[in-house]
Backbone as a ProteinNet text record, in pm:
[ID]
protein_1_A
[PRIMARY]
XXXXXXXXXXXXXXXXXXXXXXXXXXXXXXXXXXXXXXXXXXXXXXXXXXXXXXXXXXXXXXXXXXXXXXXXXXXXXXXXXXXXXXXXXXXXXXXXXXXXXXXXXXXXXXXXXXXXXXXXXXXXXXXXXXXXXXXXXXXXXXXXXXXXXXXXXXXXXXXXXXXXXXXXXXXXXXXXXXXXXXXXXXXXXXXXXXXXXXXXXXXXXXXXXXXXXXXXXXXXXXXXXXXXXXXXXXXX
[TERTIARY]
7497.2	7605.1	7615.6	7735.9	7739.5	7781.8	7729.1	7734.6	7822.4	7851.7	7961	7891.9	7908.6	7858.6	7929.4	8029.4	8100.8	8073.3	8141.9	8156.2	8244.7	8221.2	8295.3	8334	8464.3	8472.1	8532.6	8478.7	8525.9	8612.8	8718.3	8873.5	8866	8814.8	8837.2	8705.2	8672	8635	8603.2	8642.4	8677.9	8571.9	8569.9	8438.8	8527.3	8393.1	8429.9	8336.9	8361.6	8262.9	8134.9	8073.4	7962.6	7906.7	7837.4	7733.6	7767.9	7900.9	7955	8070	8065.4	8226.6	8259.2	8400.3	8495.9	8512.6	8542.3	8479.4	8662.4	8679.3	8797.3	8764.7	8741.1	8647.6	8796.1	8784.9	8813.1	8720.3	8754.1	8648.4	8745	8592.1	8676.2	8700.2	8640.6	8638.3	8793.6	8809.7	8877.1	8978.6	9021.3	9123.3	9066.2	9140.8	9122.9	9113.6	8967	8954.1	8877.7	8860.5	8743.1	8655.2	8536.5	8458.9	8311.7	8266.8	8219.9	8043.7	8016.5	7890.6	7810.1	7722.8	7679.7	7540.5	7548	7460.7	7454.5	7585	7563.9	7593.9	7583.6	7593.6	7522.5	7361.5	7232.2	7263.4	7185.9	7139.5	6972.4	6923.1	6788.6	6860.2	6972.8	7091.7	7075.3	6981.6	6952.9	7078.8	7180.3	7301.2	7396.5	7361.8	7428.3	7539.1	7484.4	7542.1	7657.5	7600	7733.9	7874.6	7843.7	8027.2	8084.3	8039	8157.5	8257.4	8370.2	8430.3	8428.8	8471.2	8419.1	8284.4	8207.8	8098.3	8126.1	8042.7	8038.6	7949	7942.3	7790.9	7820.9	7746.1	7757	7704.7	7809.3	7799.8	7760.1	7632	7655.9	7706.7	7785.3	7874.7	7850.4	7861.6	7832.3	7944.3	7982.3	8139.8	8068.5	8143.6	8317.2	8308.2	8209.1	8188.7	8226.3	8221	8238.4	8150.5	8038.9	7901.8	7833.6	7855.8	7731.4	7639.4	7549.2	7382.2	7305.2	7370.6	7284.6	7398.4	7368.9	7450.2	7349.8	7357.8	7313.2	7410.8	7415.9	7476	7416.3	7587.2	7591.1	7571.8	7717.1	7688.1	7810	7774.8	7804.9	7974.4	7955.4	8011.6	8006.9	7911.1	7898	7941.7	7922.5	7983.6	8131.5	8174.6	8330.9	8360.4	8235.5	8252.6	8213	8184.2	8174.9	8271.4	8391.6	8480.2	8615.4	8669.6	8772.6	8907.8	8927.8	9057.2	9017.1	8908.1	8853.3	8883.9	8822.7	8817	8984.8	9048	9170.9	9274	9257.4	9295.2	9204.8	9102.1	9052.5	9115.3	9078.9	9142	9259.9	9363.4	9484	9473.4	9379.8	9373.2	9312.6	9226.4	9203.3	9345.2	9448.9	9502.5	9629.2	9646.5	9735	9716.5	9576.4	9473.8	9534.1	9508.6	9526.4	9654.9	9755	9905.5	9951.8	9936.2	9956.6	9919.4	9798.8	9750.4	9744.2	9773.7	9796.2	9650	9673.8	9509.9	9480.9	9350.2	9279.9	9362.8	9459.1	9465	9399.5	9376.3	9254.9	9324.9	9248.7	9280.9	9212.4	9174.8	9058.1	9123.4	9217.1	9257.6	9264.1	9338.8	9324.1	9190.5	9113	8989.4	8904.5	8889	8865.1	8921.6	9027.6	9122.3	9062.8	9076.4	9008	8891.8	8811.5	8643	8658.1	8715.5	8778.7	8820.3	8941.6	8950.1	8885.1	8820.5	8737.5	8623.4	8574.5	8482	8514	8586.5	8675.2	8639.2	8706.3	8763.1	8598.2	8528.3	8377.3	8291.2	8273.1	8202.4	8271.7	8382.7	8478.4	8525.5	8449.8	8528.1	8677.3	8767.3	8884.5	8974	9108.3	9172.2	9224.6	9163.7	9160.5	9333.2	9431.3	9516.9	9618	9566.5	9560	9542.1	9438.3	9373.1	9472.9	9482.4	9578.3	9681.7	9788.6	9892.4	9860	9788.9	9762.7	9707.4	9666.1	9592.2	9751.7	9844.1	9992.9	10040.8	10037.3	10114.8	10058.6	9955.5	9920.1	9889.5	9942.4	9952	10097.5	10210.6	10346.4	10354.8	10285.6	10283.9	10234.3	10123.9	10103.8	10173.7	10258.6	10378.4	10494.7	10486.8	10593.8	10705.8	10699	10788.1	10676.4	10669.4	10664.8	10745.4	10740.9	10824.1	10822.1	10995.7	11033.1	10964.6	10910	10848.4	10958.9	11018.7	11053.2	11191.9	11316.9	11373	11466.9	11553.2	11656.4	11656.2	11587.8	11556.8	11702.1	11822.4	11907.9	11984.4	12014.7	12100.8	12010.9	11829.6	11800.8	11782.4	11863.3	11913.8	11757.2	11726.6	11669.1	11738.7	11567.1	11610.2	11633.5	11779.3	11756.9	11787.8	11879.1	11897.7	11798.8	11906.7	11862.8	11815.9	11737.6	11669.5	11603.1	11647.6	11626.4	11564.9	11465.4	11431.3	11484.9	11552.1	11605.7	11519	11537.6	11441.6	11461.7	11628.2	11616.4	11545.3	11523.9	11464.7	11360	11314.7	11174.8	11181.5	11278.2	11319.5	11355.2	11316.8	11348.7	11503.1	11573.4	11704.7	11815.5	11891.2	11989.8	12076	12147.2	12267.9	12341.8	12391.3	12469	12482.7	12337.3	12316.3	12302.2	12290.7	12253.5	12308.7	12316.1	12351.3	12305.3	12340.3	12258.5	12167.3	12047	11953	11852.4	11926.9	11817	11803.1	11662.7	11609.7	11615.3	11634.9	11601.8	11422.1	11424.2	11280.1	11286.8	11245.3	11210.1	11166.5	11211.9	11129.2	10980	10930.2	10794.5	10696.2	10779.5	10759.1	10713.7	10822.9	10841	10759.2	10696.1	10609.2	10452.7	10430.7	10303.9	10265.9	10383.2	10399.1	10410.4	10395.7	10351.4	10226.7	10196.3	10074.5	9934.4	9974.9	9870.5	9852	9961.9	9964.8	9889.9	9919.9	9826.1	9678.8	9626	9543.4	9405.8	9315.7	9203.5	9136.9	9056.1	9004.1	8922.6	8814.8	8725.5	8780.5	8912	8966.3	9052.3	9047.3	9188.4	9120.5	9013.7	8914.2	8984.3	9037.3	9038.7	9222.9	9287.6	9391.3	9486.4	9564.8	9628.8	9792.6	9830.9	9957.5	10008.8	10159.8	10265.5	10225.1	10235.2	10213.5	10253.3	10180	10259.5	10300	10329.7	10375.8	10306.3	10182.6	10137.4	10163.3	10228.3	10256.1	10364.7	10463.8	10566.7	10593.8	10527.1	10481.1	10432.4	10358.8	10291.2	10400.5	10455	10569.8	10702	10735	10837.2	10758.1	10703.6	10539	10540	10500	10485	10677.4	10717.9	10869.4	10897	10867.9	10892.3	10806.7	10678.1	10595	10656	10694.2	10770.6	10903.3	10946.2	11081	11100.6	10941.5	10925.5	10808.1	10723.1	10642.9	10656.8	10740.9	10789.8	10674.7	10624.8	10488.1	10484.1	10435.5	10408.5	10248.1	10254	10041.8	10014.6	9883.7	9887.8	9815.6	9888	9854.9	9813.8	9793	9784.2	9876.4
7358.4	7444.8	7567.9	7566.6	7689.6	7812	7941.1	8093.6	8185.6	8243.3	8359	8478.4	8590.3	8740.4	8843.6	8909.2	8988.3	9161	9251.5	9401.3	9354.2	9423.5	9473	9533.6	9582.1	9687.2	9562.4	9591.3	9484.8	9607.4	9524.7	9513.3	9522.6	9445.9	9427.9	9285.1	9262.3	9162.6	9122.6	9003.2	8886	8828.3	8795.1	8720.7	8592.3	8496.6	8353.7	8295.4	8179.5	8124	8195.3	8170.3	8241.4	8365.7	8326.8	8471.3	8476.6	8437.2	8459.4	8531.9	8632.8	8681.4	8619.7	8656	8609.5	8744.3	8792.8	8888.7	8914	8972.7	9030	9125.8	9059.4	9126.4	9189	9300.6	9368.4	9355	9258.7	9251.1	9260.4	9313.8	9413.5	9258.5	9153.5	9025.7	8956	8969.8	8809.9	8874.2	9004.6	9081.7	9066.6	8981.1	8965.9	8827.9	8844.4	8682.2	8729.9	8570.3	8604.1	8486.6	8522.6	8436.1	8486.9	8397.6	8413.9	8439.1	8519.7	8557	8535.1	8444.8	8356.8	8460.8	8399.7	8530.6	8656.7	8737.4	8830.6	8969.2	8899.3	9016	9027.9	9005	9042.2	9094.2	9271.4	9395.8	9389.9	9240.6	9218.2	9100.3	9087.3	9037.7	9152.3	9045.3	9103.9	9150.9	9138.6	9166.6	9234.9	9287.1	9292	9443.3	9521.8	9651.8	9594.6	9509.8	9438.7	9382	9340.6	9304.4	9410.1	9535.3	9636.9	9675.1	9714.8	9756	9882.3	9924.4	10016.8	9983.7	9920.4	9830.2	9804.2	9885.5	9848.3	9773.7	9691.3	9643.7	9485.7	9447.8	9302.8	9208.5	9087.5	9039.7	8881.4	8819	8682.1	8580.7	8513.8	8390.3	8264.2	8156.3	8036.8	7931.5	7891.5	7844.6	7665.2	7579.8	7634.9	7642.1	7651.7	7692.5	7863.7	7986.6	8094.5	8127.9	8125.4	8195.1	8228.1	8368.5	8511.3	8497.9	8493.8	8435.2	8565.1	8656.2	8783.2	8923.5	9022.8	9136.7	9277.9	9320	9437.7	9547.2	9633.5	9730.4	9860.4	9941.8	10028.8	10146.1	10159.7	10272.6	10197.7	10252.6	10225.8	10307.4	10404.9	10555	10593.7	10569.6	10543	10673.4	10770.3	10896.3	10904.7	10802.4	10763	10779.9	10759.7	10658.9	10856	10917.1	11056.3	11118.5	11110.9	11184.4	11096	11132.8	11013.8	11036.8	11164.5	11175.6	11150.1	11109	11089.9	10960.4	10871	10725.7	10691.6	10742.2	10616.7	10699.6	10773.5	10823.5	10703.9	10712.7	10599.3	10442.9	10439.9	10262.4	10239.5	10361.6	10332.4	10311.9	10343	10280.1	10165.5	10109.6	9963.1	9898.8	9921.4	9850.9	9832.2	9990.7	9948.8	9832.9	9840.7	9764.2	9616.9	9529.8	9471.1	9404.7	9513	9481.6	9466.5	9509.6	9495.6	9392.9	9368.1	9323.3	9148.4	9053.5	8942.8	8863.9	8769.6	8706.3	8659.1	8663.8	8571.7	8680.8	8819.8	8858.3	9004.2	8988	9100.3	9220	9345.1	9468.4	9529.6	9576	9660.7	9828	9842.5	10019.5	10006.8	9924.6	10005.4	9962.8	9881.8	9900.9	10028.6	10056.1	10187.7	10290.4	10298.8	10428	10421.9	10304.1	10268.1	10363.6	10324.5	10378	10545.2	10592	10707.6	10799	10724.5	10756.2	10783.1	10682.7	10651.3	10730.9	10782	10841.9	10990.5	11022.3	11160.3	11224.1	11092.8	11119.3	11177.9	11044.8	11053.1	11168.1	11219.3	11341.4	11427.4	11435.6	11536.2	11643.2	11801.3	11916.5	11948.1	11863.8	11872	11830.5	11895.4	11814.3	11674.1	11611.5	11444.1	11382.2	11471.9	11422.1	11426.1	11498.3	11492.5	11356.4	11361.2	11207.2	11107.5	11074.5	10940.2	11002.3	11112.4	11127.6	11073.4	11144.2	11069.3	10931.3	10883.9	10731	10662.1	10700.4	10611.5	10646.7	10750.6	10769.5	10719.9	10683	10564	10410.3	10384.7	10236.7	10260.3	10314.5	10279.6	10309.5	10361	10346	10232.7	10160.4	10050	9910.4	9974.7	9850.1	9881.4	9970.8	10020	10117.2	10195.6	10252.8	10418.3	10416.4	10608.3	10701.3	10815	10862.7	10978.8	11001.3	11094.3	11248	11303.4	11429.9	11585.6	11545.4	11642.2	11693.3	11561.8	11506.2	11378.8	11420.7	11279.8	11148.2	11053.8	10887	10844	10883.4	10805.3	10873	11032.5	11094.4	11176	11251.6	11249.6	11422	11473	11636.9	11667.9	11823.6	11878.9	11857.7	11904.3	11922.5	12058.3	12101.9	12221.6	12272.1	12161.7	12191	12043.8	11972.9	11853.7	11732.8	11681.6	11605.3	11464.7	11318.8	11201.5	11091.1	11014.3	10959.8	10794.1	10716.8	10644	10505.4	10501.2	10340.7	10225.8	10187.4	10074.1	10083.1	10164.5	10136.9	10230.9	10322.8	10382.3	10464	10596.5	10638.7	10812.6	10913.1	11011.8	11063.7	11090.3	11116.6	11249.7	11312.9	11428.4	11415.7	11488.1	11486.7	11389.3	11414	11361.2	11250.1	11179	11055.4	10946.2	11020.7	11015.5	10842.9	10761.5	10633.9	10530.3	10451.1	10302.4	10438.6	10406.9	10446.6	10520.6	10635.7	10735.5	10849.4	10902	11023.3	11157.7	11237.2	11364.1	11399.3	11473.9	11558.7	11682.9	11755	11910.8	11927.4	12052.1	12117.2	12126.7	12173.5	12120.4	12065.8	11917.3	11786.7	11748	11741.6	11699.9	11739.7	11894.8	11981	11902	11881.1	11788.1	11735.1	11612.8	11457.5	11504.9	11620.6	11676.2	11700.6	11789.9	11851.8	11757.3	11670.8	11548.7	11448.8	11430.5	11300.9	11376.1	11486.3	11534.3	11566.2	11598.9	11671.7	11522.7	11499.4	11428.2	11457	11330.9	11375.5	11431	11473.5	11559.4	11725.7	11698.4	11870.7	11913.7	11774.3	11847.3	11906.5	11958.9	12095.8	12284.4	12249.5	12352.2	12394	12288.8	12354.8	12365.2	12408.1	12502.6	12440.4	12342.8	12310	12416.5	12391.7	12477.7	12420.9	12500.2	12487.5	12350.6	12257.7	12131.8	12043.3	12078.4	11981.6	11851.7	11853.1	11714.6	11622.9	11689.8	11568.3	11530.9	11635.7	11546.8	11439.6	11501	11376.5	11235	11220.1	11145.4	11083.2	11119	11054.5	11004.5	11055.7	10988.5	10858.2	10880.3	10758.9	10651.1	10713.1	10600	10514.2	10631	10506.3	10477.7	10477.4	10421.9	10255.3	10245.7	10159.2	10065.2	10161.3	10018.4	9988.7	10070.9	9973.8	9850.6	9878.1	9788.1	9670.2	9728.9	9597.5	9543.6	9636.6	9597.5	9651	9718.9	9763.6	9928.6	9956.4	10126.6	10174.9	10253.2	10246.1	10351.4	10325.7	10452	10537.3	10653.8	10760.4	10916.7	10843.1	10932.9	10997.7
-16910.4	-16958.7	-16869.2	-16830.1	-16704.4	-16842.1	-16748	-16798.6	-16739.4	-16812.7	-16714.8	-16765.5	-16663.3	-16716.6	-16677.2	-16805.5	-16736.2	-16846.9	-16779.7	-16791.7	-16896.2	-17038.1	-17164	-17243.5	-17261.8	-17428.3	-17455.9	-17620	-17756.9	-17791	-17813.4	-17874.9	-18024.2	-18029.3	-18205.2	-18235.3	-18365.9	-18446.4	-18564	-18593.3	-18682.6	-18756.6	-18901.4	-18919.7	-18886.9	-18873.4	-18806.2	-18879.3	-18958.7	-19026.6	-19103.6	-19172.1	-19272.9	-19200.8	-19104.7	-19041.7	-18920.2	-18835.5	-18709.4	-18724.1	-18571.7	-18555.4	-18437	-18465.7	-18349.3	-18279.1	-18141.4	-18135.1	-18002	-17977.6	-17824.6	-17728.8	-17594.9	-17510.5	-17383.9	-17381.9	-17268.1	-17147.3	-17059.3	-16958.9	-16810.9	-16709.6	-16626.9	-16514.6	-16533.9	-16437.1	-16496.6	-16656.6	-16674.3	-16787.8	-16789.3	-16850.7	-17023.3	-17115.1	-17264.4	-17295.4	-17319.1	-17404.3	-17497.5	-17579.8	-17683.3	-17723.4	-17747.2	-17753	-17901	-17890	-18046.4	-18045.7	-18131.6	-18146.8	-18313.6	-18244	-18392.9	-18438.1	-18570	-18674.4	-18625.7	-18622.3	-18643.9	-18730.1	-18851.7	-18981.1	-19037.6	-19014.7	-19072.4	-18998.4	-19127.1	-19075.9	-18923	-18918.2	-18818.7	-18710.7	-18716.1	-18612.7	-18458	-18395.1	-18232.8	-18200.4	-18185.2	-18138.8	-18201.3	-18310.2	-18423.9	-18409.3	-18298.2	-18242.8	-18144.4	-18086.4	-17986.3	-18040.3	-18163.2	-18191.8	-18247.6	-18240.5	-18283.1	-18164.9	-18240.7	-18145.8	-18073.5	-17984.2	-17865	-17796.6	-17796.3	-17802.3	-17573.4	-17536	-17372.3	-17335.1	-17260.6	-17191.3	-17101.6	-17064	-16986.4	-17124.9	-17123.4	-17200.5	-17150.7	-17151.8	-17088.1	-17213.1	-17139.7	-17250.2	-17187.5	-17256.4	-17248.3	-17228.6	-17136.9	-17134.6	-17114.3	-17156.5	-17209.2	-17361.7	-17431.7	-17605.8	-17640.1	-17503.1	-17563	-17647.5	-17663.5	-17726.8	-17623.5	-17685.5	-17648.8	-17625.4	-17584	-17601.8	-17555	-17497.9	-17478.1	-17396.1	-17455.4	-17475.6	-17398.5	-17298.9	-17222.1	-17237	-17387.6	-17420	-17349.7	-17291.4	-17229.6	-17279.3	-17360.8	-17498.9	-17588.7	-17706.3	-17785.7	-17863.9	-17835.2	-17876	-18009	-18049	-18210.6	-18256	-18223.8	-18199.9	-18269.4	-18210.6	-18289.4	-18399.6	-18492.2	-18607.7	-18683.4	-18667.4	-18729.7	-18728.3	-18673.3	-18689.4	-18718.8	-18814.1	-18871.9	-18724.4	-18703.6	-18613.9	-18480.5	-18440.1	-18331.5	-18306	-18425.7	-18496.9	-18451.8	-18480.8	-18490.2	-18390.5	-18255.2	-18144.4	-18064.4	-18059.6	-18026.7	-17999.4	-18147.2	-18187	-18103.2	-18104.6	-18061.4	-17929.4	-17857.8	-17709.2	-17724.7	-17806.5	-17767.4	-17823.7	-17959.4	-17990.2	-17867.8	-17794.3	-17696.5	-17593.9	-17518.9	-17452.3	-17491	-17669.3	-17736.5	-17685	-17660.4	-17676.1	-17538	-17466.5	-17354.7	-17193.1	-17230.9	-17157.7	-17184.2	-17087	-17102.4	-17033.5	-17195.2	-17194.5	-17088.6	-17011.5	-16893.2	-16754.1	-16800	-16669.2	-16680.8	-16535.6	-16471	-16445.2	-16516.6	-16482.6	-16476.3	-16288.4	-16355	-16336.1	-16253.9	-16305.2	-16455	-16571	-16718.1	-16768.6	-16694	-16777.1	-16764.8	-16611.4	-16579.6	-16679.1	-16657.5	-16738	-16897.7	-16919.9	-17085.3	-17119.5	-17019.3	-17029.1	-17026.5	-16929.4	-16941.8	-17033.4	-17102.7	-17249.1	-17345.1	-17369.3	-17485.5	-17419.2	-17337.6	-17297.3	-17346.3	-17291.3	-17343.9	-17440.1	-17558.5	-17662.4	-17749.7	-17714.8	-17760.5	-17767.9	-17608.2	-17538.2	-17489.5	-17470.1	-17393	-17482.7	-17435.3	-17529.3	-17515.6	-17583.4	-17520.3	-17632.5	-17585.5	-17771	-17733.3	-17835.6	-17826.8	-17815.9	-17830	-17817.5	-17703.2	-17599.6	-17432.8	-17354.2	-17460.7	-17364.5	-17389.5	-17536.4	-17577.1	-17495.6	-17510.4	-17412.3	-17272.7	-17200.9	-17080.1	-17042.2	-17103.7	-17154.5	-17137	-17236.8	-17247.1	-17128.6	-17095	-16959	-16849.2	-16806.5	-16730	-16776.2	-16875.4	-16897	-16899.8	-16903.5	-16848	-16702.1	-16638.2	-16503.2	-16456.6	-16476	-16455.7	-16498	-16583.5	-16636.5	-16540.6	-16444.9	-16377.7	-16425	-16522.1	-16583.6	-16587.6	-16436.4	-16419.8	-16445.7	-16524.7	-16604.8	-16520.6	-16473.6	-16360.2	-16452.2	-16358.8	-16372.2	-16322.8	-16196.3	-16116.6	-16128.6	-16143.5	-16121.4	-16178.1	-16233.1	-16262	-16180.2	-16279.2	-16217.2	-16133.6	-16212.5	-16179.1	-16036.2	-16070.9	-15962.1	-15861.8	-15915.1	-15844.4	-15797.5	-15887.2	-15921.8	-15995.8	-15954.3	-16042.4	-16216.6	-16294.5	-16401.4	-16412.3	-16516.5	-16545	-16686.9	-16740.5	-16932.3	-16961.2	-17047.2	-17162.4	-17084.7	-17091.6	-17068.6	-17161.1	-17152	-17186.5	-17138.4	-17262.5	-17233.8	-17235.2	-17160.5	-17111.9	-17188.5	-17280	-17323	-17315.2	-17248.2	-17167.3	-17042.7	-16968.9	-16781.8	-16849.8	-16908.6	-16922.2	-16806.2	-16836.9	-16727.4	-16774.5	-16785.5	-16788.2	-16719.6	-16775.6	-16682.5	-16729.2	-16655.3	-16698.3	-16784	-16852.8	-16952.3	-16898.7	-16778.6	-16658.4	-16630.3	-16657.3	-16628.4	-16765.1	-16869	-17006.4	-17067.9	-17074.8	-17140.1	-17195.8	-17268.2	-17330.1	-17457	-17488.1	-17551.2	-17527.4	-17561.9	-17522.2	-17597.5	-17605.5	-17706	-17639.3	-17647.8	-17632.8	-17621.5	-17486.2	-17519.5	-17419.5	-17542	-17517.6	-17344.6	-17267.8	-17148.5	-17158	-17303	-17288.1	-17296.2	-17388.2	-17393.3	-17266.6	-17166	-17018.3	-16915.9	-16968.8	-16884.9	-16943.7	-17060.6	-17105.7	-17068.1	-16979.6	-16943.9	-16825.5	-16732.3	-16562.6	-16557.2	-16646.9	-16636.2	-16683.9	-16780.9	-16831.6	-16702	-16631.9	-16568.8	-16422.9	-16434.2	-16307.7	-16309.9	-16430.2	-16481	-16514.7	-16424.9	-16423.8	-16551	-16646.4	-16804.4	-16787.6	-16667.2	-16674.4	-16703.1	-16654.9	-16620.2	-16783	-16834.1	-16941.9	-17025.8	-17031.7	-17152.5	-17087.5	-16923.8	-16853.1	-16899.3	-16956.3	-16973.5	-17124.9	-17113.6	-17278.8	-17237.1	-17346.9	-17318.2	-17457.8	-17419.3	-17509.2	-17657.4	-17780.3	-17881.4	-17958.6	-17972.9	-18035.3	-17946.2	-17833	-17726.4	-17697.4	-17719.8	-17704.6	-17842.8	-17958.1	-18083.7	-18036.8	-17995.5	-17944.5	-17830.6	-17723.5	-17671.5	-17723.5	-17776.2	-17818.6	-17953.1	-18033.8	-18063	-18009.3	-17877.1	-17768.4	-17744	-17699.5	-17610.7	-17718.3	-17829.3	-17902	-17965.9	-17983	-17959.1	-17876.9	-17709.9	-17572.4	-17667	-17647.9	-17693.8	-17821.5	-17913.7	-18006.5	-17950.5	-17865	-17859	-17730.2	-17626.8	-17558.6	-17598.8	-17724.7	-17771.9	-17899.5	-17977.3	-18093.8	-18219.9	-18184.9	-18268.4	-18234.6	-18324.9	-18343.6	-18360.6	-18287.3	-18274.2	-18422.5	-18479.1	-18574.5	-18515.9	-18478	-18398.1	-18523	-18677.5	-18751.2	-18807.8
[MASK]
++++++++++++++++++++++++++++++++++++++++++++++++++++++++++++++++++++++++++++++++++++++++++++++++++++++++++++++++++++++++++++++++++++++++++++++++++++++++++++++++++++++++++++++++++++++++++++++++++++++++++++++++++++++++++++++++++++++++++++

């Protein structure tokens, strides 16, 4: 029976039969699969830290059955699990992770970025809702839908009044250019979505956005997201 051994965050998991889960591996070799880890819901279950989710480490699997047979956990972030608003800022990056990413394909910039996040969010003195902003704003860049910062997508003009977000092309654009379906967002909505997308997660403790500006963000983002995956993250 051949083995595979790859780099993992767990996604999520499933009970699967009596004392097994079904388990969804973010892996940095083979994108999202899943494969199953037997007895493990005894509290004296060797592995029993490995099927949670946020759960990092090399995982060896057993192909082509997909059983676990041994788990080299990285960290855990158990850390998570103490703070409820921490908890489900979190989740929402694996569930984006979840949604986005197509089974058996390889990514390793958002797995990187993932670890990042969730690293952040965990240990980082910083307000946790920076990160998810910037977290979304590079998984629509990697879907190709970089969100003009400087500049009107379509004509190309500075910005200087009202400003939209374009949710057919995922496209920031001017009054001017304004058509099909599009939302309104604030100057310092727009300034959030500059300063986040520039701003490395080690650095975002070093800076002070405009009052509130990152909820609104983060509610544009998340209707960019349902109206291109059809799902709405719970962002709380």
């Amino acid at each position: 029976m051949d083995t595979i051994k790859v780099k993992a965050i767990v996604l999520s998991s499933i009970d699967y039969k009596e004392k097994d889960k079904l388990v969804t591996l973010f892996t940095i070799e083979n994108g999202v699969m899943q494969a199953i880890m037997k007895s493990v819901k005894s509290d004296k279950a060797k592995m029993r830290f490995a099927k949670e989710p946020f759960c990092f480490g090399e995982y060896l699997i057993a192909m082509p059955s997909k059983i676990i047979t041994n788990v080299e956990v990285e960290d855990n972030f158990y850390v998570l699990t103490k703070d409820i608003d921490k908890f489900y800022l979190a989740c929402a990056i694996l569930e984006t992770v979840k949604t986005v990413v197509v089974a058996g394909e390889k990514n390793v910039e958002l797995f990187i970025e993932t670890l990042k996040a969730i690293g952040a969010i965990a240990y980082g003195n910083v307000n946790d809702k920076y990160v998810l902003t910037k977290f979304l704003l590079s998984v629509f860049k990697g879907m190709g839908y970089t969100l003009s910062l400087n500049k009107c997508s379509t004509c190309g003009q500075p910005f200087s009044g009202k400003r939209y977000l374009n949710l057919d092309y995922g496209e920031v654009v001017c009054t001017g250019c304004k058509s099909g379906k599009c939302i309104e967002i604030s100057p310092k909505c727009h300034s959030c979505f500059k300063i986040l997308s520039e701003t490395s997660y080690d650095k975002l403790n070093t800076i002070k956005l405009a009052n509130k500006s990152e909820d609104e963000a983060l509610n544009v983002l998340n209707i960019n997201f349902e109206n291109r995956f059809n799902k709405k993250l719970n962002l709380l």
